[in-house]
Backbone bond lengths (Angstrom), bond angles and torsions (degrees), N, CA, C in turn:
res aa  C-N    CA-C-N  psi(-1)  N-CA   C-N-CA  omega(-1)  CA-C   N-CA-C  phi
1 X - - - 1.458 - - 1.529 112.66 -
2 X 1.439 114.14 -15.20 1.471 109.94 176.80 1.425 120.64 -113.69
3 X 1.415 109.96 33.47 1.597 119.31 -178.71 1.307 102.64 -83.28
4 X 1.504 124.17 -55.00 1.398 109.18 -173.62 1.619 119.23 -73.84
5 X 0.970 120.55 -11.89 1.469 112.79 149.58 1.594 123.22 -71.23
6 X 1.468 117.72 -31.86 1.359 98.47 178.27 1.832 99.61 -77.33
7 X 1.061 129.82 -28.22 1.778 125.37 176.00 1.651 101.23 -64.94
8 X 1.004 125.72 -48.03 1.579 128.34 174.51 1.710 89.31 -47.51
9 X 0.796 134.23 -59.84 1.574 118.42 -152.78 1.567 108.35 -81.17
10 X 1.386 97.67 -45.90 1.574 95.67 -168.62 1.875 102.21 -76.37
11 X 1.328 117.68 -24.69 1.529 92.27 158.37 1.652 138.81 -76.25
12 X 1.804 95.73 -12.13 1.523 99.28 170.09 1.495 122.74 -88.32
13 X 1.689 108.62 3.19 1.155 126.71 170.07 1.427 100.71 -73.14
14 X 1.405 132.40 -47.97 1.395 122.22 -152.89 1.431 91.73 -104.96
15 X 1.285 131.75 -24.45 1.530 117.97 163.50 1.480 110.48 -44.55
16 X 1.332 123.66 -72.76 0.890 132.63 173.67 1.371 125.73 -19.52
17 X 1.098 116.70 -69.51 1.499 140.59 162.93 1.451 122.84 -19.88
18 X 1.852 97.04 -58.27 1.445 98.10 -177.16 1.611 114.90 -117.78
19 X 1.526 98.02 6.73 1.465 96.56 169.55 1.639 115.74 -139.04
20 X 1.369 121.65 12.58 1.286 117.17 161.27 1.575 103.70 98.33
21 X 1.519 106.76 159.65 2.355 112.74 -173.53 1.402 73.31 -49.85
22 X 1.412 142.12 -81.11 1.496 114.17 -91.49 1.687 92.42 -91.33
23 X 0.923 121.66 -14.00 1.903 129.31 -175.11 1.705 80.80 -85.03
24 X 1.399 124.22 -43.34 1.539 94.71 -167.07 1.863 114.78 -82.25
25 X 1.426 111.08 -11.87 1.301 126.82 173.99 1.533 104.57 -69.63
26 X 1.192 120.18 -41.09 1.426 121.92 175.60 1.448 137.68 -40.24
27 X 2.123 80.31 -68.67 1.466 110.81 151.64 1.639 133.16 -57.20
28 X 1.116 123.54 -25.86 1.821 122.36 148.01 1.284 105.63 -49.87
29 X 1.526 119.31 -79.75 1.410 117.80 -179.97 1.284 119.38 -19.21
30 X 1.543 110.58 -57.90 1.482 94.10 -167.92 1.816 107.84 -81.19
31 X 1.595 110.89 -11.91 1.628 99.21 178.90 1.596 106.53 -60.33
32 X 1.272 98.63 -62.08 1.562 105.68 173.47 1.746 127.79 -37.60
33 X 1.036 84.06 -53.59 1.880 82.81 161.41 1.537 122.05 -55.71
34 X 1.422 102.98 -56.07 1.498 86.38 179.18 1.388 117.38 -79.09
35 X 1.336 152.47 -25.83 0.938 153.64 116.25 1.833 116.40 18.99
36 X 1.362 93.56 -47.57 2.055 112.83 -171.04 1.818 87.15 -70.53
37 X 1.129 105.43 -59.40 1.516 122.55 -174.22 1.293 98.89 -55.03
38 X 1.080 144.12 -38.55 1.649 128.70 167.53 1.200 125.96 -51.85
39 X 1.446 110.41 -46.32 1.554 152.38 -177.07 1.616 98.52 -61.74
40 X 1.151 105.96 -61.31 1.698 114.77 172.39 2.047 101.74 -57.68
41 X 0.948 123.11 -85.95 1.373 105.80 164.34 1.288 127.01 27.16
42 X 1.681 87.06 -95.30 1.788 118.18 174.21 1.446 108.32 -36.42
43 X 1.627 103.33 -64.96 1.420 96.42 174.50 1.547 140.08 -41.51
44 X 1.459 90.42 -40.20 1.496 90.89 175.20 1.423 119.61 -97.67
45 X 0.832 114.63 16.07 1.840 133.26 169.09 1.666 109.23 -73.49
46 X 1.280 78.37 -71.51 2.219 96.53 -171.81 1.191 103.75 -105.90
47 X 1.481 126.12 -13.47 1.482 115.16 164.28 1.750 103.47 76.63
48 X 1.201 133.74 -6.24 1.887 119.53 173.21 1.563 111.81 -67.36
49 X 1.081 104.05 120.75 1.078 119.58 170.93 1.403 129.57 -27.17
50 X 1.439 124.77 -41.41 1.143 143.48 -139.63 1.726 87.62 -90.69
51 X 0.916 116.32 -16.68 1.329 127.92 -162.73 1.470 99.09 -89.40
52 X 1.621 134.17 7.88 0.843 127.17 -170.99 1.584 105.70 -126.71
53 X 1.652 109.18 -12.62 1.292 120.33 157.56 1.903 106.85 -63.02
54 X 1.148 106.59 -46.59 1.540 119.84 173.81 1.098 111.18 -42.34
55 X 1.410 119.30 -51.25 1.573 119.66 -163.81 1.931 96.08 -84.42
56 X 0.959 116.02 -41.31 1.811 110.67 174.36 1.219 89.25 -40.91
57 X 1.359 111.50 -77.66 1.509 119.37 -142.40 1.770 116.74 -56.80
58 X 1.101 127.46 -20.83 1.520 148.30 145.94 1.407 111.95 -44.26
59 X 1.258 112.02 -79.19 1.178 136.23 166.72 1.838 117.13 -18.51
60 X 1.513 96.22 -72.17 1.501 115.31 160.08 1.723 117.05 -27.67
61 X 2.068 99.77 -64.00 1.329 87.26 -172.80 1.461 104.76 -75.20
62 X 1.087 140.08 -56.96 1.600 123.69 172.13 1.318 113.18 0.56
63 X 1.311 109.30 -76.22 1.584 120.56 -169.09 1.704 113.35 -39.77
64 X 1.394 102.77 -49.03 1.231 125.35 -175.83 1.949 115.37 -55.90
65 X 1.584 109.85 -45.85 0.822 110.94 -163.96 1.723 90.69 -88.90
66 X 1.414 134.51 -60.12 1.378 130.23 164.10 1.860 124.42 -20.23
67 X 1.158 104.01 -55.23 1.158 122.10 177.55 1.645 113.39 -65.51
68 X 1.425 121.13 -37.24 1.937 128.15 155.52 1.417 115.67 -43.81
69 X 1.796 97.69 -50.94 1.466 108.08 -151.20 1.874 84.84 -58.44
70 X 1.689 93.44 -67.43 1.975 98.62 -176.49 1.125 126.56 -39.65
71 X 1.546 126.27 -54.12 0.960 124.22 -143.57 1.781 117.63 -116.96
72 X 1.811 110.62 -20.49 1.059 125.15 167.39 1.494 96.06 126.53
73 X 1.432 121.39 141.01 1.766 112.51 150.56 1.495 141.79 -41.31
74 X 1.886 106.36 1.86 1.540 98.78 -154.57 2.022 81.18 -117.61
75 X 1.404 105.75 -16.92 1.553 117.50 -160.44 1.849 104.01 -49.08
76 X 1.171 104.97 128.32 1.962 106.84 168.92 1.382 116.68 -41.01
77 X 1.240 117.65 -31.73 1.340 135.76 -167.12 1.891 89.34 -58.03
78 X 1.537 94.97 -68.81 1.564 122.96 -155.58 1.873 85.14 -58.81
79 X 1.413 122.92 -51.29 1.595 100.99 167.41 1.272 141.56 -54.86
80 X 0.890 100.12 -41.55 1.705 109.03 162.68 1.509 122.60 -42.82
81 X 0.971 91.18 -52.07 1.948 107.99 177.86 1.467 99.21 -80.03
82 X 1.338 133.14 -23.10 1.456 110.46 161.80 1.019 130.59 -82.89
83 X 1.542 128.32 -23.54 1.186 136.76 -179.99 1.817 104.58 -81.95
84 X 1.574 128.24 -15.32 1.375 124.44 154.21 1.659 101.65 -62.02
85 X 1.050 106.68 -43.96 1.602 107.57 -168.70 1.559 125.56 -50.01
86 X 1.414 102.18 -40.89 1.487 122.96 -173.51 1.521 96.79 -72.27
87 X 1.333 107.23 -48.31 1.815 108.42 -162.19 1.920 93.07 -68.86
88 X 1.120 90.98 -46.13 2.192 77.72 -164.46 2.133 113.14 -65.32
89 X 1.885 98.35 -22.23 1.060 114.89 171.93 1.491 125.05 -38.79
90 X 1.999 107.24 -52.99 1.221 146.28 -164.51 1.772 88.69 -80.89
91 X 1.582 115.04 -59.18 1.641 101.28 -165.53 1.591 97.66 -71.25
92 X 1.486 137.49 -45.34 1.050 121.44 158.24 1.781 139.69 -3.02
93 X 1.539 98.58 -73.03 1.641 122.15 159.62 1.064 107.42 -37.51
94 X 1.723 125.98 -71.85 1.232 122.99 178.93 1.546 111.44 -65.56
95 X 1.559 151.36 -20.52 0.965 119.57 171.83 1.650 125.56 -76.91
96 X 1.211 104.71 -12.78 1.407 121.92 162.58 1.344 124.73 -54.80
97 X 1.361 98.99 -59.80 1.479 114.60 173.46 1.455 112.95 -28.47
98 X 1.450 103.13 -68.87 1.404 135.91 -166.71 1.261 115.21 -59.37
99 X 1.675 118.18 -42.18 1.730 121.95 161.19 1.178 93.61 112.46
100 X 1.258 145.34 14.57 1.790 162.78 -169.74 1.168 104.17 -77.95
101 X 1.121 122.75 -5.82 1.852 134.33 163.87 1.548 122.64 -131.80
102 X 0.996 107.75 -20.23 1.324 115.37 157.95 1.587 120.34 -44.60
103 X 1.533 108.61 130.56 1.230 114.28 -172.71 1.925 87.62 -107.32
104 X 1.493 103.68 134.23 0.978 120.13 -168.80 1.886 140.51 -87.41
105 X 1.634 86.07 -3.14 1.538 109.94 -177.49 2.044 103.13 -40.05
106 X 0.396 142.36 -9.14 1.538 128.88 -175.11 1.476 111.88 -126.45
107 X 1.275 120.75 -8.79 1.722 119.57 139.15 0.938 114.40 -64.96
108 X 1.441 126.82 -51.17 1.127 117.59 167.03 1.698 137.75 -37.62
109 X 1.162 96.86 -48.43 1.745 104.47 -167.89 2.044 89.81 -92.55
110 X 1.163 111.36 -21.75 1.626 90.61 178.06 1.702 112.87 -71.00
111 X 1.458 110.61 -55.04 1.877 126.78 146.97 1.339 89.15 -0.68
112 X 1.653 121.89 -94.31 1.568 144.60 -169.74 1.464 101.06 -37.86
113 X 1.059 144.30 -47.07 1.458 145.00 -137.90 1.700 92.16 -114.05
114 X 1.118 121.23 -30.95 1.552 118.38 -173.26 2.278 107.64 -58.41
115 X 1.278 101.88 -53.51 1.976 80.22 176.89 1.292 103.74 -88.90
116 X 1.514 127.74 25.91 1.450 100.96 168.92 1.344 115.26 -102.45
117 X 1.565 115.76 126.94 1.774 139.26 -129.16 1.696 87.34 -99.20
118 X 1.484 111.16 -57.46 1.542 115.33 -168.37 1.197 135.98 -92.11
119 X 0.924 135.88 -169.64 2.053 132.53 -172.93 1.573 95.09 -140.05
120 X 0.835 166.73 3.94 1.341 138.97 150.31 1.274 134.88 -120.25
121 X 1.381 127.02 178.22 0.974 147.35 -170.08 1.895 96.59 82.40
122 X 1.375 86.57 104.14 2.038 104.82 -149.82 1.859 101.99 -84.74
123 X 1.146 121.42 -174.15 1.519 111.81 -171.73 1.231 119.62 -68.91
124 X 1.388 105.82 175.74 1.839 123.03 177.36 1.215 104.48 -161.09
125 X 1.429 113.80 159.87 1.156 109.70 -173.93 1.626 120.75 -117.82
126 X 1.489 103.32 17.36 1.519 126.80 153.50 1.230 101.39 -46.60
127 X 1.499 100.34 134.19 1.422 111.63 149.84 1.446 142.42 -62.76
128 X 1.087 173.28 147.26 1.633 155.66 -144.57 1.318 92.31 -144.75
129 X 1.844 114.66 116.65 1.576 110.03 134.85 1.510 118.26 -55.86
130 X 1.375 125.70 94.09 1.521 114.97 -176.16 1.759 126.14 -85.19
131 X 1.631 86.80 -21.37 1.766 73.02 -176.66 1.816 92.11 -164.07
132 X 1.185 114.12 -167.53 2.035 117.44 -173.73 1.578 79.55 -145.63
133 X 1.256 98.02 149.90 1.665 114.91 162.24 1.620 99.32 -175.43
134 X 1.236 110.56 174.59 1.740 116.74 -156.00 1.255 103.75 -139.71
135 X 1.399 96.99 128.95 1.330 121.10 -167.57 1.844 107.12 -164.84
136 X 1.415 77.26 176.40 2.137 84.19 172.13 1.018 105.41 -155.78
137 X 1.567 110.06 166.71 1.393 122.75 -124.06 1.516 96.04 -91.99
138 X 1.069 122.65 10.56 1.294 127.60 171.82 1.287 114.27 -117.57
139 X 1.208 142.60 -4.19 1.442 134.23 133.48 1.479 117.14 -63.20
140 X 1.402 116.19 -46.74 1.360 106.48 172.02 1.635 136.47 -53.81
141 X 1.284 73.11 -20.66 2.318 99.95 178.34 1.312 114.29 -62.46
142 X 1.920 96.73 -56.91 0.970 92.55 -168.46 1.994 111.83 -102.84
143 X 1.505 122.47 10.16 1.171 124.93 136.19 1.559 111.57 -44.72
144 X 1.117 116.09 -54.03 1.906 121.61 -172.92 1.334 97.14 -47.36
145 X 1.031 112.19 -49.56 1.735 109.57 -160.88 1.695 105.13 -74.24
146 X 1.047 113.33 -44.73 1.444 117.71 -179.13 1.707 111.35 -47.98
147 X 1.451 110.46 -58.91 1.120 145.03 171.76 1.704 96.77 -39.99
148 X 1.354 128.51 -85.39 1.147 124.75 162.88 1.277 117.92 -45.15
149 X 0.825 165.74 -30.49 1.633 159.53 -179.61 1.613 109.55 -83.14
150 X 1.080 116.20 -20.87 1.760 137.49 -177.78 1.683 112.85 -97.96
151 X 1.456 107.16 -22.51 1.385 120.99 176.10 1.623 99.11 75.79
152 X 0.446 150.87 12.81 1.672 145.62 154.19 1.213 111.15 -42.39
153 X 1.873 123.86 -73.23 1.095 110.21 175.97 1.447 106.16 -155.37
154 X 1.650 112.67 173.80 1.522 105.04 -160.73 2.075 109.41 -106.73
155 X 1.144 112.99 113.09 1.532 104.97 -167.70 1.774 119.38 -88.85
156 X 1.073 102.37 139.99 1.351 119.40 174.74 1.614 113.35 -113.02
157 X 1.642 112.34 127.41 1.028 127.05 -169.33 1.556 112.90 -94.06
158 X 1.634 147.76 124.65 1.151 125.25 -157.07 1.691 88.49 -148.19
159 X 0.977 128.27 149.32 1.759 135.36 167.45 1.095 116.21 -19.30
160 X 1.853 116.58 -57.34 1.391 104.53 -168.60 1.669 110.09 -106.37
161 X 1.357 110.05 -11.21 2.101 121.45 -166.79 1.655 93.92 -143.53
162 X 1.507 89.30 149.26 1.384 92.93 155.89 2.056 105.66 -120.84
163 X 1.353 95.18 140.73 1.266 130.07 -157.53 1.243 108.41 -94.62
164 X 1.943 138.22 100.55 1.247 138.15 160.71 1.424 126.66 -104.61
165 X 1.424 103.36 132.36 1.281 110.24 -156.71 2.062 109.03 -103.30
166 X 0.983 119.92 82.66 1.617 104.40 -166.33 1.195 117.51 -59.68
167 X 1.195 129.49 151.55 1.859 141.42 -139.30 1.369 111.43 -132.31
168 X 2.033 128.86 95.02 1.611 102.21 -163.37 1.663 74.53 -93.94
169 X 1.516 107.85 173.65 1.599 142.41 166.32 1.682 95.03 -48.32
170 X 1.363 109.77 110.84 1.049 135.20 155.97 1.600 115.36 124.16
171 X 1.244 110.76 -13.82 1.691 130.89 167.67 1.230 112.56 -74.78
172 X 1.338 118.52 -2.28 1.818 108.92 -163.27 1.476 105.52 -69.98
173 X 1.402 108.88 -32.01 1.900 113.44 -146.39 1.015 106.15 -55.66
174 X 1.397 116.36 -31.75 1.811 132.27 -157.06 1.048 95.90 -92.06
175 X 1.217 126.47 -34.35 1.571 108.31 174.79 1.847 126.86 -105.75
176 X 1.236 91.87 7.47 1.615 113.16 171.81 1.672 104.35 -79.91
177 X 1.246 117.81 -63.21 1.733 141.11 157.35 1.261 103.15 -56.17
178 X 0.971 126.06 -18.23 1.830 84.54 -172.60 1.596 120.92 80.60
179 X 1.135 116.68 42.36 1.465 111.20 -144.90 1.712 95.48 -128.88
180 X 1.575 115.97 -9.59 1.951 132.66 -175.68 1.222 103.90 -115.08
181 X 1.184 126.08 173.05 1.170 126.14 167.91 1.583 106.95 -94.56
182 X 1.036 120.54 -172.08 1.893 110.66 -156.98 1.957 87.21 -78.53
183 X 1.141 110.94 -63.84 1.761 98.35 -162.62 1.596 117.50 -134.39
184 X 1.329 92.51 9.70 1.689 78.95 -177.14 1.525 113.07 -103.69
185 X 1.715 101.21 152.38 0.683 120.63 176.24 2.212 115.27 87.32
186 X 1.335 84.17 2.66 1.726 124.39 169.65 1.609 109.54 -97.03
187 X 1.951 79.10 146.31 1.972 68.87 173.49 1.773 98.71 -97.73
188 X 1.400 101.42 177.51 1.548 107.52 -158.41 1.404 111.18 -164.28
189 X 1.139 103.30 126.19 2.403 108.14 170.38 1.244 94.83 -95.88
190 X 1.426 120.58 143.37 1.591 123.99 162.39 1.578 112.91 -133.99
191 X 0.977 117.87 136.76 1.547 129.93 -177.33 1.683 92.22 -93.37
192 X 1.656 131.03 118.25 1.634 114.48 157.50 2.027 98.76 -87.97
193 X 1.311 96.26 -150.88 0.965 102.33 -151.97 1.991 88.84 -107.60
194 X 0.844 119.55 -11.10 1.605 126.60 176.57 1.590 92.80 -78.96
195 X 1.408 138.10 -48.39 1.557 114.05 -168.13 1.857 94.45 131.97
196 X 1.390 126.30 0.52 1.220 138.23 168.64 1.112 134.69 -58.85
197 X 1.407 135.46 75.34 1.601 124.72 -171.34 1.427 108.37 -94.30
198 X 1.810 101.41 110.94 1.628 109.38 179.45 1.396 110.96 -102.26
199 X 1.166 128.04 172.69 1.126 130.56 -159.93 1.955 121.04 -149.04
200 X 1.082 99.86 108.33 1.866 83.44 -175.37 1.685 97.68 -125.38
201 X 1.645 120.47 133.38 1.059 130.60 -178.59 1.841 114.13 -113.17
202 X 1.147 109.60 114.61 1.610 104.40 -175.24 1.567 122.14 -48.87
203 X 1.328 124.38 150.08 1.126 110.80 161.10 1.551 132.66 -58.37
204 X 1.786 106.02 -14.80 1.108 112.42 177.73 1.663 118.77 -67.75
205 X 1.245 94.79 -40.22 1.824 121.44 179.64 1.284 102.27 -67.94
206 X 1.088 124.04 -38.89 1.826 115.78 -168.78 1.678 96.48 -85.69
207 X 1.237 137.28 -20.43 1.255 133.78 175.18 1.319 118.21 -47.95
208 X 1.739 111.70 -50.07 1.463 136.78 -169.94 1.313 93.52 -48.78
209 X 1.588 115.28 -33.07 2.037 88.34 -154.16 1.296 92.62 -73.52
210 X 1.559 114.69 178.54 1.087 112.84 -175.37 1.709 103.69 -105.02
211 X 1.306 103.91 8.20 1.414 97.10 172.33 1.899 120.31 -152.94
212 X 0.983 118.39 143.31 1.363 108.48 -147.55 1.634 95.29 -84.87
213 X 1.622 99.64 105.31 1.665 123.56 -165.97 1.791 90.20 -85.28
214 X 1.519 108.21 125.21 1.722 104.27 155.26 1.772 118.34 -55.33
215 X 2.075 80.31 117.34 1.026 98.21 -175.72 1.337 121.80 -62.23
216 X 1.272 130.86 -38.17 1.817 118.69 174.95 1.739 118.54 -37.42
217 X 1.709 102.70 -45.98 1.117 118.02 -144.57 2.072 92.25 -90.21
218 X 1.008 112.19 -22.36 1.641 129.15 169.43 2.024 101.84 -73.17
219 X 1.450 99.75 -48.08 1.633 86.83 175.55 1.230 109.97 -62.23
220 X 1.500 121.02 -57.65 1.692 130.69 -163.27 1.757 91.87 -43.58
221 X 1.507 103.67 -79.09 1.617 114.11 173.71 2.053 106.46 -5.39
222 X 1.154 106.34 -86.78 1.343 120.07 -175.53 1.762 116.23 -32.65
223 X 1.412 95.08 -54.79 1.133 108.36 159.60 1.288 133.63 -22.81
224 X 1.213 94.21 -92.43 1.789 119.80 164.51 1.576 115.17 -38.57
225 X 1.051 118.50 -46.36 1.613 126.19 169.14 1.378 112.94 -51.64
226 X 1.213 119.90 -48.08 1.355 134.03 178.29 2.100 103.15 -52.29
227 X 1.168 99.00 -77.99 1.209 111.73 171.29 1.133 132.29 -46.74
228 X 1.579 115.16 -10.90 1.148 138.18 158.21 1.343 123.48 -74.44
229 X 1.236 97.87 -42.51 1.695 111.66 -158.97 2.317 82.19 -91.94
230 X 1.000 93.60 -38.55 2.314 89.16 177.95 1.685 110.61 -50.11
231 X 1.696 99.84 -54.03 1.388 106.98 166.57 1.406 144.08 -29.12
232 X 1.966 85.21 -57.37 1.737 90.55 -171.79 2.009 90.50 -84.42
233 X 1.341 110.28 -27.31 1.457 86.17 -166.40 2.072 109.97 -77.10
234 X 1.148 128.13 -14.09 1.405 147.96 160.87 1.485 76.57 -47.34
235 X 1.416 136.59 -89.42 1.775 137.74 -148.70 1.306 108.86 -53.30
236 X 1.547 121.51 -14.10 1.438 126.64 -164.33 1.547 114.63 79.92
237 X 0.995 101.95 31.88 1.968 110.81 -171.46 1.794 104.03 -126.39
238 X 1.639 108.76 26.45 1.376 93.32 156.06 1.197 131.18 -55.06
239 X 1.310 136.42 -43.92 1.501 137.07 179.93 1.270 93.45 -41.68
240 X 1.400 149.79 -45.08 1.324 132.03 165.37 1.237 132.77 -41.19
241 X 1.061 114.71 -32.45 1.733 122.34 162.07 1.185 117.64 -47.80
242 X 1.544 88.41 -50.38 2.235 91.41 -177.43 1.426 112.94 -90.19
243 X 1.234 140.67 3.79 1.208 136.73 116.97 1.263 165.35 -33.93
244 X 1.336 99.60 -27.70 1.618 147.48 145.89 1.341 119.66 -39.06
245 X 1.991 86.17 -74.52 0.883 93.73 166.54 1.473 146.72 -62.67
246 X 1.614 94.36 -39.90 1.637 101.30 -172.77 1.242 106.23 -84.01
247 X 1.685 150.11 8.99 1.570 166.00 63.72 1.736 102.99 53.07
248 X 1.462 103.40 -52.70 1.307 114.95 -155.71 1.549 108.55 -102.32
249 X 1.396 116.97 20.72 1.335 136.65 165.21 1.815 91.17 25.52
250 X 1.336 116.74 98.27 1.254 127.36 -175.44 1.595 93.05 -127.77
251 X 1.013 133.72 146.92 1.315 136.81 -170.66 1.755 111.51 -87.81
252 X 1.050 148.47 140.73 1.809 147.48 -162.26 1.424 104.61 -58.36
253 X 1.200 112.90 -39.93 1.402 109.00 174.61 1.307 140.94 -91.03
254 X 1.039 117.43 -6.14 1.710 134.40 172.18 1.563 117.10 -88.65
């Protein structure tokens, strides 16, 4: 998450260098702008709001650095746009704080990993019918959407299931862009349309634990969480989900 700021700098380092502030003031502007336009994206991808504090706050520095290049560092203009800067800076901090962008894949799978008692019988890369529970296909839809808009996880809609994919911090890009294919080779809960919750966990994902948890009893787990988390949000008790989650004092960036 902090690459394009370190490329933002080290190319406004060499702007700078060989062409002077106001070409490198320029050149922020336009990183920052497009940058907003990513941000805008997101937004309209998963639709959270918070993502629209994001796009100000981008936005802001653009202005800031455009507005130097024109007008000078001392210009009213250039204050104005800093004092937006400071304020979206501050709600920023706090949306961080809070985990309001945080993509949530590893609450998830810790949630999953918490009743599982034993260590063997080690991975596969079978898929698991893990569990039945009852529902319709329009709670599950619109669980997906919640789910995506909350960052938990990213859903795929298919003929017979709909398909959720949970998302840890640093996986988003590929699926923000368009940049993976929808689920393979991902782990994934799927609701079909009979009442079936299957379950496939990557080998990459089962690596993380730190201990090699029996895998049936890690799918069922996952499972059940899922169906847990459809339940309370069907009752109108999603905010319980993110309680759960945020329970498990996981740090914003992991």
């Amino acid at each position: 998450m902090f690459i394009p700021a370190v490329v933002t700098l080290v190319i406004l380092a060499f702007v700078f260098y060989l062409f002077g502030p106001r070409q490198a003031m320029v050149t922020g502007g336009a990183f920052f702008l497009l940058y907003s336009a990513w941000s805008a994206l997101a937004f309209f991808r998963v639709r959270n709001p918070n993502f629209l504090v994001s796009i100000a706050y981008l936005l802001s520095i653009s202005a800031v650095f455009f507005s130097m290049a024109h007008a000078g560092p001392h210009a009213p203009l250039v204050r104005l746009f800093m004092i937006i800067l400071v304020i979206l800076f501050f709600w920023m901090v706090y949306i961080f704080a809070t985990k309001r962008l945080k993509w949530r894949g590893r609450e998830v799978f810790e949630l999953a990993a918490q009743p599982v008692t034993r260590a063997e019988n080690g991975f596969t890369e079978r898929p698991l019918a893990a569990a039945r529970a009852e529902y319709t296909r329009d709670e599950v839809r619109s669980f997906a959407l919640f789910s995506l808009r909350h960052l938990i996880a990213w859903p795929y809609e298919e003929n017979d299931r709909i398909i959720l994919v949970p998302i840890m911090m640093g996986q988003e890009w590929a699926y923000l862009y368009g940049l993976v294919p929808p689920h393979e080779g991902r782990s994934w809960v799927s609701f079909d349309r009979d009442g079936h919750v299957s379950v496939s966990i990557s080998k990459d994902m089962y690596l993380e634990f730190k201990e090699d948890l029996t895998f049936d009893q890690l799918c069922a787990s996952l499972a059940h969480l899922f169906i847990e988390f459809l339940d309370l949000h069907r009752k109108g008790n999603g905010v319980r989900i993110l309680d759960r989650m945020n329970a498990l004092k996981i740090g914003p960036v992991h």
